[in-house]
N, C-alpha and C positions, 0 to 999 in steps of 0.2 A: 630955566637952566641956561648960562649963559658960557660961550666958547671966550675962550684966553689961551695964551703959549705959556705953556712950562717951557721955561729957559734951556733947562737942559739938556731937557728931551725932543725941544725943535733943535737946539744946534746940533746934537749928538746925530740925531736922522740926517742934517742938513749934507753934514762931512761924510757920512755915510755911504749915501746916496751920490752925491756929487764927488767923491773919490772912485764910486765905481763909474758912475757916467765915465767921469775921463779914461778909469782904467782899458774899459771895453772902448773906445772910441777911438778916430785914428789919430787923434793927437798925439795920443800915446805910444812914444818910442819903442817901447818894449814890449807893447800888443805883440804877442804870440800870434793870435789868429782871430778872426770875427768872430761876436756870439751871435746865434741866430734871433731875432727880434723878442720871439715867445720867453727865450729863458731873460733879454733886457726886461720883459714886460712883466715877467713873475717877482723878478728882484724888487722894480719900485712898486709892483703892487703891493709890494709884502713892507715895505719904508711906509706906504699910504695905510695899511692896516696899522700898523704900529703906531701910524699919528693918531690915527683916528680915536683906537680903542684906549692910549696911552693920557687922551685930552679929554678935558671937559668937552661939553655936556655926559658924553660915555664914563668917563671917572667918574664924576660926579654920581652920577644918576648909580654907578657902582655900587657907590659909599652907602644906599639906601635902601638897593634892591640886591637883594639875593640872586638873582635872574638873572641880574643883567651883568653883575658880578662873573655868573661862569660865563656869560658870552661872552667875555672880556677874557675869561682863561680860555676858553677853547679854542678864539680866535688865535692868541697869542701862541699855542701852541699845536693847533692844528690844520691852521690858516698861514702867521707868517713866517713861521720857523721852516716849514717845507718847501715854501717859495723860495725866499735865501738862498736856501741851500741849492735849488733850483734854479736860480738866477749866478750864481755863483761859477764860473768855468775853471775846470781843474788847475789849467797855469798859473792862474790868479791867486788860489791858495798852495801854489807846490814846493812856493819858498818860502812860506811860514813854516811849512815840515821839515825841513832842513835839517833845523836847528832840535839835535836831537833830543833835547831834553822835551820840549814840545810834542814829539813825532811820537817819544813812546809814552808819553801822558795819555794823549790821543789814541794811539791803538790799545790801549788798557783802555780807557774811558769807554770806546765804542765795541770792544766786543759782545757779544748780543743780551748776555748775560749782565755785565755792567752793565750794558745800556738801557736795559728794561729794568734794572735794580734802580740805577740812579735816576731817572726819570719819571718812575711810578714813585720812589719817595718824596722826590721833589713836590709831585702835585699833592700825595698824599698829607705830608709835616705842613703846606702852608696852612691845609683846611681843618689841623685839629683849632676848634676853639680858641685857646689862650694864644697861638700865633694867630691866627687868622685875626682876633680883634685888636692885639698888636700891631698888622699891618692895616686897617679900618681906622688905628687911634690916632696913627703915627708915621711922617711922611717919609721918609727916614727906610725906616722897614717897610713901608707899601711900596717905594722902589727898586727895594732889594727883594721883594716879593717876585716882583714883574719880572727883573733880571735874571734871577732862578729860573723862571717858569720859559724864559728866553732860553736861555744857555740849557737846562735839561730836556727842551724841544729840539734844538737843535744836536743833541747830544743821543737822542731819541729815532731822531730821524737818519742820522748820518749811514747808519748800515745797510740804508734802505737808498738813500742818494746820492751817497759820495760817490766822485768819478774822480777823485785823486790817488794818485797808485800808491801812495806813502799809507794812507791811512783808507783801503779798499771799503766797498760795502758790502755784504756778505754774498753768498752764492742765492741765485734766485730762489730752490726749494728751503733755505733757511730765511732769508728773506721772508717768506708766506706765513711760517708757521712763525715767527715774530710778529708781524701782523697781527695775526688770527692771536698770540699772548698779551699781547697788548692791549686787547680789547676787552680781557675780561678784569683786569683792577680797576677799572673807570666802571662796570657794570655794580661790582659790587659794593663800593664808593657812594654810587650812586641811589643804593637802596636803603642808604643810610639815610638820605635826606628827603626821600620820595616818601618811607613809610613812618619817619619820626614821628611821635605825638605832640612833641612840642619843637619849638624854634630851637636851632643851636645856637645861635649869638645872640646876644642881648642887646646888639647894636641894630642889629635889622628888629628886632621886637618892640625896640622902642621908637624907632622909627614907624614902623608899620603898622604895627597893632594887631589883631588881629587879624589883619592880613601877611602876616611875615610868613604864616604857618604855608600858607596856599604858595606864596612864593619860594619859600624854598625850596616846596615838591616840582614848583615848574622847573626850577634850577637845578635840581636831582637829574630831572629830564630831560635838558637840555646837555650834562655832564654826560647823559649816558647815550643818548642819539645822537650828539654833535660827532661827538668821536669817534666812535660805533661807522656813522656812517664814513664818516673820513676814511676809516681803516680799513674797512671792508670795501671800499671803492678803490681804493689803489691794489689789497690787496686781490679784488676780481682782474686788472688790470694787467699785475703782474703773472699771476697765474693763466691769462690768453696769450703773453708775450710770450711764457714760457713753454707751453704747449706749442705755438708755432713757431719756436726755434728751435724743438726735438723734431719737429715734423720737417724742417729744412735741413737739421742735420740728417737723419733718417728717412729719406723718402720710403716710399711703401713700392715693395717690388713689383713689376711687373708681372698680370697674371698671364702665365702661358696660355699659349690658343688653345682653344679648343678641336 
């Protein structure tokens, strides 16, 4: 397997990435206020993920494996979509909301309800069969695959990360239990491909051979612990933040002497 640039997915990153460098930097006139390193360093780790899994050898080796197929979605959806949005500082997006037609797209799109509708279908319509080997035949729909699974991650994620006041993220305890819903249509997704008896696509079968069967179950497994764990790590996260910002609002009284 050999690495090459998709054209339009290095310049696409290139602008990307290098619009926000300046935006966050003090060249830039209009900087509001510095971003702190960590959230610089999520944004391009998350442009570096997106090259990565977007380019051959990782595409390629895709095209073949079942496996390495969903580390390609998981990534993309549970690795760079949250960094983004992470790397992302409110000011930077507060004049895209502006523009109201956008603003109330966006607070329809991310209420918690949408966001877990469109999000879970999104991952679910690429992986029925006749799309799924539409997007394997044809490069065309294997981009527009990706960019789905881009735009319903971040579409996904946003009530959980946004710090823009136009388009809020939900309250911490709805927060949790969005998490905690979240986790269960990738569980059961996933039991699809873990206890099949035979291959679902005929593109990895005839690639593989008798081996497609064993790959696809790893690929079931990898759908169901990549994200499994993702969610349930943020969502332990927010649920200790939350508990010690009731205990700072509410300190514990004072016990009288005895």
């Amino acid at each position: 397997m050999t690495f090459y640039l998709i054209p339009e997915i290095t310049l696409g990153l290139l602008v990307l990435t290098g619009g926000y460098l300046y935006a966050v930097s003090p060249l830039n006139p209009d900087r509001v206020e510095p971003v702190a390193w960590p959230r610089i360093a999520a944004f391009v780790t998350a442009a570096v993920t997106l090259f990565v899994t977007l380019h051959p050898p990782f595409d390629t080796l895709a095209a073949t494996h079942f496996s390495v197929h969903m580390w390609q979605h998981s990534l993309l959806v549970f690795a760079a979509t949250p960094l983004l949005l992470i790397g992302l500082p409110d000011w930077l997006l507060a004049p895209i909301f502006r523009v109201r037609p956008i603003r109330f797209v966006a607070q329809q799109a991310t209420r918690l309800p949408v966001a877990l509708g469109l999000s879970t279908t999104a991952f679910w319509i690429w992986h029925m069969p006749p799309l799924y080997e539409l997007a394997l035949q044809d490069r065309i729909a294997h981009d527009f695959e990706h960019l789905t699974m881009i735009v319903g991650g971040l579409v996904m994620w946003w009530p959980v990360l946004s710090r823009v006041r136009a388009v809020p993220a939900a309250v911490p305890p709805m927060q949790m239990l969005y998490l905690l819903l979240l986790s269960i249509p990738s569980g059961f997704f996933s039991v699809i491909f873990v206890f099949a008896n035979d291959p679902l696509y005929p593109t990895y079968e005839l690639a593989r051979g008798a081996e497609a069967l064993v790959d696809q179950r790893i690929g079931g497994l990898i759908m169901k612990l990549g994200g499994t764990l993702v969610l349930w790590t943020i969502l332990s996260v927010k649920f200790i933040r939350w508990l010690n910002q009731r205990s700072d609002a509410h300190p514990a009284s004072p016990r009288p002497p005895l």
